[in-house]
N, C-alpha and C positions, 0 to 999 in steps of 0.2 A: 777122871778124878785128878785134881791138882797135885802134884807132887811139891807142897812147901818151901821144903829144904830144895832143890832146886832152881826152884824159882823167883826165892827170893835172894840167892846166890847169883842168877842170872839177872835180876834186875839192881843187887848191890855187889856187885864183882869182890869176891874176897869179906864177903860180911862174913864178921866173929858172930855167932851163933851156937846154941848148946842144943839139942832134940834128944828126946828118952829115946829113940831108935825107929819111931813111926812118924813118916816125914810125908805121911797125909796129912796129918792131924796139926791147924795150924794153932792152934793153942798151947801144943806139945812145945814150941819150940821159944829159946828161953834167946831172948834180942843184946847180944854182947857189944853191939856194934855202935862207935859213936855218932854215924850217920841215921838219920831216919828209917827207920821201918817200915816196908810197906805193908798196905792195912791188909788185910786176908782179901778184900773185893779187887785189891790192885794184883793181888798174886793172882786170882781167878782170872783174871782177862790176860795176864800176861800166859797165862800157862801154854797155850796153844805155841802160839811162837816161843815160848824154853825150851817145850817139849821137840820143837820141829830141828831146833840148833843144835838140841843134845843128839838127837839124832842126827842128822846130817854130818856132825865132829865126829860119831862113831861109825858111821860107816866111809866116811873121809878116812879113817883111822885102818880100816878095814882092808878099803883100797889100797892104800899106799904099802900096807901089810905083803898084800897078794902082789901088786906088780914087783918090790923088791924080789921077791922070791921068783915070780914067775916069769915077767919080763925081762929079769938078767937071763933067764936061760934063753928064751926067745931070742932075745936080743945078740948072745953072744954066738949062738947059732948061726942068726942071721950073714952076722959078720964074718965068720971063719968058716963056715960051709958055703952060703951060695949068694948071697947080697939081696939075698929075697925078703922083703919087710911084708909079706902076707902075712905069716904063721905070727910075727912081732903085733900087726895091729890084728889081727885076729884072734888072740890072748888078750889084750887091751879091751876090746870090745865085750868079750866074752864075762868078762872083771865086771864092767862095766853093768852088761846084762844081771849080771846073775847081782850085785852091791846095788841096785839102783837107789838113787837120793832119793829121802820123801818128798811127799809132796807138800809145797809150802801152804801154810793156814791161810785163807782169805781174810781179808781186813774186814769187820764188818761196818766199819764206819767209811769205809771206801776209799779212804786213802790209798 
C-alpha cells in the first residue's frame, strides 16, 4: 500500500503539505506547496522506489550507528593489542550481515 505522505515528499523534496494523521489515504492530504502536485497514479508508481530509499537511508542510518560503537572498539583493540585487522573486518562484515540493504525494485519499463 502507498505511503502518500512519503512519497510525495520523495518526489517533491521539502513539499509543505498538511495530512489528518493517515498518510495512506491520498485524499487526506491537504497540497500546501507552490510547485505541482503529483496526482495519486504518479505516487503509486513512484512508491516502490520511495519505499526502497527510505529504506536503504534507515538502515544506512543503522550501520553507521553500530560501526561507531562497535568498530571503535575493534579498531582500537586492533591497534594497541596486536595489529591484527581480522577481529576489525570481521565486526564490519558481521554489521553488514546481520543490516543488509534491501533489495532495489526493478523498473518495469526497463530502463
Amino acid at each position: 500500500m502507498t505511503n502518500y505522505v512519503s512519497t510525495l515528499v520523495y518526489l517533491v523534496p521539502n513539499a509543505k503539505i498538511r495530512y489528518k494523521g493517515n498518510d495512506n489515504l491520498y485524499n487526506e492530504i491537504a497540497w500546501l506547496d507552490e510547485r505541482n502536485q503529483p496526482t495519486q497514479e504518479e505516487c503509486d508508481a513512484a512508491w516502490p522506489n520511495a519505499e526502497y530509499e527510505i529504506a536503504f537511508a534507515h538502515t544506512q542510518s543503522q550501520r553507521l550507528s553500530r560501526y561507531e560503537v562497535e568498530i571503535g572498539l575493534s579498531f582500537f583493540e586492533s591497534v594497541t593489542v596486536d595489529t591484527d585487522l581480522t577481529n576489525l573486518v570481521a565486526t564490519v562484515d558481521a554489521i553488514k550481515t546481520e543490516l543488509a540493504y534491501p533489495i532495489a525494485p526493478t523498473d518495469s519499463e526497463g530502463k
